[in-house]
MDAnalysis code that builds the backbone (N, CA, C; Angstrom):
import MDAnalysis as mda
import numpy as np

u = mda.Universe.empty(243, n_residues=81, atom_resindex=np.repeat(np.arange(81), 3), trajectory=True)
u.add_TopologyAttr("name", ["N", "CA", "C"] * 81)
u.add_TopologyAttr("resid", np.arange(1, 82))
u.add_TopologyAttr("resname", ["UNK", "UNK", "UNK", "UNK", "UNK", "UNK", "UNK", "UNK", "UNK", "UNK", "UNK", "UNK", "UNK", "UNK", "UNK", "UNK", "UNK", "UNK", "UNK", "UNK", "UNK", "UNK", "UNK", "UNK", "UNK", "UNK", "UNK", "UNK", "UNK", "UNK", "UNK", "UNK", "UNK", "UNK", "UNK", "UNK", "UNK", "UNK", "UNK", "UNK", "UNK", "UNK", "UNK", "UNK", "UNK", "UNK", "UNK", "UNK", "UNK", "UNK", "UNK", "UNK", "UNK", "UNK", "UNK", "UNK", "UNK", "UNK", "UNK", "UNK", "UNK", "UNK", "UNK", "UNK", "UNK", "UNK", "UNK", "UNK", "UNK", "UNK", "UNK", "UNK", "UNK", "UNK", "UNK", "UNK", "UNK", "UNK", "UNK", "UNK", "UNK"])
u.atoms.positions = np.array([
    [46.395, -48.030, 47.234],
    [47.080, -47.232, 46.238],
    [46.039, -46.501, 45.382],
    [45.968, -45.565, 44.992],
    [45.533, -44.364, 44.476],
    [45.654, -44.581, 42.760],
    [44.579, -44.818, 42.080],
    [44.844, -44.848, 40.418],
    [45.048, -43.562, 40.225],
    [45.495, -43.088, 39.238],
    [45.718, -42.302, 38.230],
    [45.272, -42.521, 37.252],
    [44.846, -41.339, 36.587],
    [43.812, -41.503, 35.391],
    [44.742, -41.367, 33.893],
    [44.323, -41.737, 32.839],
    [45.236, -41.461, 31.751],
    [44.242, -41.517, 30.677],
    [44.746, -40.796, 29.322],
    [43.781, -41.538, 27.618],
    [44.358, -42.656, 27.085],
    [44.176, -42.502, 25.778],
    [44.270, -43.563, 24.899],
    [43.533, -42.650, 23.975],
    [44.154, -42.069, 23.099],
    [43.395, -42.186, 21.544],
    [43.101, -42.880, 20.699],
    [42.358, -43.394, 20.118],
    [42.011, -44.367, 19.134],
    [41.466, -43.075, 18.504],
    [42.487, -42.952, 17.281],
    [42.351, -42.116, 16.050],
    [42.237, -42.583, 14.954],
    [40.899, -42.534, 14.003],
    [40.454, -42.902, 12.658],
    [40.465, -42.863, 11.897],
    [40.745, -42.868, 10.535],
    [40.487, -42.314, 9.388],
    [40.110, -43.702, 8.487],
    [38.878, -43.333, 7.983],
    [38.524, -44.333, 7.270],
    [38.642, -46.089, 8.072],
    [39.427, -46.845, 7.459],
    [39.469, -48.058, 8.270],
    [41.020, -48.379, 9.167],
    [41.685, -47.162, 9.088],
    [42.722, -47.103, 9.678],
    [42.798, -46.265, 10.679],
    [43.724, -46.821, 11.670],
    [43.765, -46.013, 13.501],
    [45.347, -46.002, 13.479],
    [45.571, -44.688, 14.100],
    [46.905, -43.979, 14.402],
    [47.745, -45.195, 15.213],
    [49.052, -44.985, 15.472],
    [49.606, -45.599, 16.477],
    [51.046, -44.981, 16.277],
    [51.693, -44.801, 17.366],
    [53.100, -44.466, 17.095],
    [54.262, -45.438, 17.584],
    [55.501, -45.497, 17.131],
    [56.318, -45.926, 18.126],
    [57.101, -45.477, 19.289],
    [56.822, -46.363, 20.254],
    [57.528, -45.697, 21.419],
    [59.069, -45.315, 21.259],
    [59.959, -44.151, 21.489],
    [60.766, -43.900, 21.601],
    [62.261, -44.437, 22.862],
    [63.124, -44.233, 22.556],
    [63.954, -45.251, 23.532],
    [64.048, -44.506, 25.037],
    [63.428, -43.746, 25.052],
    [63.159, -43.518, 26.343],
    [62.009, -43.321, 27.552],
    [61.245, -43.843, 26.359],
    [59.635, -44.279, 27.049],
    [59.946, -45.481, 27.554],
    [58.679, -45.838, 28.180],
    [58.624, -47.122, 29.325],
    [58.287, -47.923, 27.892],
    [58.803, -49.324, 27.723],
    [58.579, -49.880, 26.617],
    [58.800, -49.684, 25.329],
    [60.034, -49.026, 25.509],
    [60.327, -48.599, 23.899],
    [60.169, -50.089, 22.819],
    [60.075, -49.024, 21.316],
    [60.361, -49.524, 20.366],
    [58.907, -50.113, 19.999],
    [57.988, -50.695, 21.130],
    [56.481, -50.845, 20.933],
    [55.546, -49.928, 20.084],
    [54.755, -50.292, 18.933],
    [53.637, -49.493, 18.717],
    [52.453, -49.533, 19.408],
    [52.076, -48.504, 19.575],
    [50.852, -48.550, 20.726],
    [50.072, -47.171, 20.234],
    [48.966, -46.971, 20.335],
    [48.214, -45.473, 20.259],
    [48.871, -44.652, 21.152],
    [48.349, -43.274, 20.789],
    [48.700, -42.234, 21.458],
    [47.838, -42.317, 22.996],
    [49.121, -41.684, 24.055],
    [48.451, -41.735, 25.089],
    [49.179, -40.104, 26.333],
    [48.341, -40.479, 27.505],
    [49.098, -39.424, 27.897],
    [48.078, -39.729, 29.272],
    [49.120, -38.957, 30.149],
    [48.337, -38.560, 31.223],
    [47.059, -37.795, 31.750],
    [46.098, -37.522, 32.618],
    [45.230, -36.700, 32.689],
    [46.527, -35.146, 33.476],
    [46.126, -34.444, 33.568],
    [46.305, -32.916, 34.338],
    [45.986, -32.879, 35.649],
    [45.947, -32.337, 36.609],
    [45.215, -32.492, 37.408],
    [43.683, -30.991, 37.648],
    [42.725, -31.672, 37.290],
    [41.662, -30.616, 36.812],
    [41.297, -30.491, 35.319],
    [42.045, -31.717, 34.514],
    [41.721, -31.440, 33.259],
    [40.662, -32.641, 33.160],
    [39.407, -32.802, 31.973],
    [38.894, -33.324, 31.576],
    [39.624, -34.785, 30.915],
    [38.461, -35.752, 30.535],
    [39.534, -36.270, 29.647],
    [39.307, -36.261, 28.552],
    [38.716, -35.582, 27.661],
    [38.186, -34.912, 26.157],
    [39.302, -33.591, 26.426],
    [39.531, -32.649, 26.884],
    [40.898, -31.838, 27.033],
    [42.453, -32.642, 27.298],
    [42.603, -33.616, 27.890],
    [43.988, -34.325, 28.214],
    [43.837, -34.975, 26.218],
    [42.612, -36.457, 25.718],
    [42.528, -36.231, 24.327],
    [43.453, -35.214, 23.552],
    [42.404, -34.006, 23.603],
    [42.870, -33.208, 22.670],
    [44.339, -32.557, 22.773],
    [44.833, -32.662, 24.073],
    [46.305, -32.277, 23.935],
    [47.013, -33.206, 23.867],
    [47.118, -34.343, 24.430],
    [48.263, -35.232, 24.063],
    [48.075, -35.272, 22.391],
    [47.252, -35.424, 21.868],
    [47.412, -36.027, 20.015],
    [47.989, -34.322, 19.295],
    [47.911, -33.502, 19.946],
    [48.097, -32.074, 19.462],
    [49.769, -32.459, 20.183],
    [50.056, -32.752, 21.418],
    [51.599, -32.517, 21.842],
    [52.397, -34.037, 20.753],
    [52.279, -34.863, 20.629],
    [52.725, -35.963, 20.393],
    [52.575, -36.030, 18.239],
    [51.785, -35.930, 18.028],
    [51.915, -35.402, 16.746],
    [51.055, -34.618, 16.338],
    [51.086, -33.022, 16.548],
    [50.422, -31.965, 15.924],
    [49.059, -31.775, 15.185],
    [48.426, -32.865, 15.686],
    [46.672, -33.443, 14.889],
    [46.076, -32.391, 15.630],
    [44.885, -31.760, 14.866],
    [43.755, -31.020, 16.042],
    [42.743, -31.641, 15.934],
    [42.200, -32.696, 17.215],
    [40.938, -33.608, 16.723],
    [39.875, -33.061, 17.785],
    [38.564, -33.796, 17.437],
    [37.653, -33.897, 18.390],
    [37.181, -34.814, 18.692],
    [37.008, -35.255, 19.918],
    [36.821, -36.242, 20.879],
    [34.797, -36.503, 20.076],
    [35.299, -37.585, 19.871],
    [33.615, -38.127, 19.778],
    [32.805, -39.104, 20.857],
    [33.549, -39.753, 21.072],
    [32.416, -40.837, 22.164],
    [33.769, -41.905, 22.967],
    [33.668, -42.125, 24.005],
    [34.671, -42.746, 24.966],
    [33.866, -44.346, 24.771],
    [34.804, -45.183, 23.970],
    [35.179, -46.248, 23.599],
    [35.044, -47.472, 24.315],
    [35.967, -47.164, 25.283],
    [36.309, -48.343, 26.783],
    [36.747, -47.797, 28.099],
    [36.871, -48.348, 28.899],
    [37.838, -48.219, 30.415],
    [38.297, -49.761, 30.621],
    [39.587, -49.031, 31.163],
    [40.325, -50.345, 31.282],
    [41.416, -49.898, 32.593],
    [42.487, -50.832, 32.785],
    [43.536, -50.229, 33.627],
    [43.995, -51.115, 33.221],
    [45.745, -50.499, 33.641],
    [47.019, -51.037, 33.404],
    [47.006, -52.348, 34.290],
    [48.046, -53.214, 33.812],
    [48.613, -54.477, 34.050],
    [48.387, -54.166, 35.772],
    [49.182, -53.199, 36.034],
    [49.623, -52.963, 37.471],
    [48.581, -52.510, 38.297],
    [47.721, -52.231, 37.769],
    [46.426, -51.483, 38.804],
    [47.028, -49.716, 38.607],
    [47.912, -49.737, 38.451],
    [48.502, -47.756, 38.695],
    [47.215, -46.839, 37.838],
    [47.105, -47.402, 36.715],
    [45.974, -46.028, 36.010],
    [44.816, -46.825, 35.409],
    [44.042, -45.917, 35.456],
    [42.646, -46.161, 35.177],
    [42.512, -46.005, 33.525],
    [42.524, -46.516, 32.344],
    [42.461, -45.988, 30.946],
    [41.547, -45.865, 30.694],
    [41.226, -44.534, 29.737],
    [40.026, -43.666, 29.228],
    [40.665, -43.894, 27.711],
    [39.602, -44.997, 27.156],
    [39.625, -45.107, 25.515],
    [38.769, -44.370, 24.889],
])
């Protein structure tokens, strides 16, 4: 099976990090979790970053330094923290 790539924002301010709640029609609603999103296919993942936190709540940030890698429970995506 084939991963798929995805983000994870971990967004800062001072000693506090963003998180939203999932909506009832996301996978896992009602969960808070950071902002996340898929990669594009051909997009970076400092460009996928900067648009999911721009599509999901209207922030314009810049990507500073990639955090972690991880993957989902399932093996399906590869996470870019």
């Amino acid at each position: 099976m084939d991963q798929r790539e995805a983000i994870v924002a971990v967004v800062r301010r001072c000693e506090r990090v963003l998180v939203i709640q999932r909506g009832p029609a996301a996978r896992l609603p009602g969960y808070w979790v950071p902002l996340s999103g898929k990669l594009d296919p051909g997009e970076t993942q400092a460009e996928a970053l900067v648009r999911e936190v721009r599509e999901e709540v209207g922030l314009k940030v810049t990507p500073i330094a990639k955090v972690w890698e991880s993957q989902t429970e399932d093996a399906a995506f590869v996470l870019h923290w």
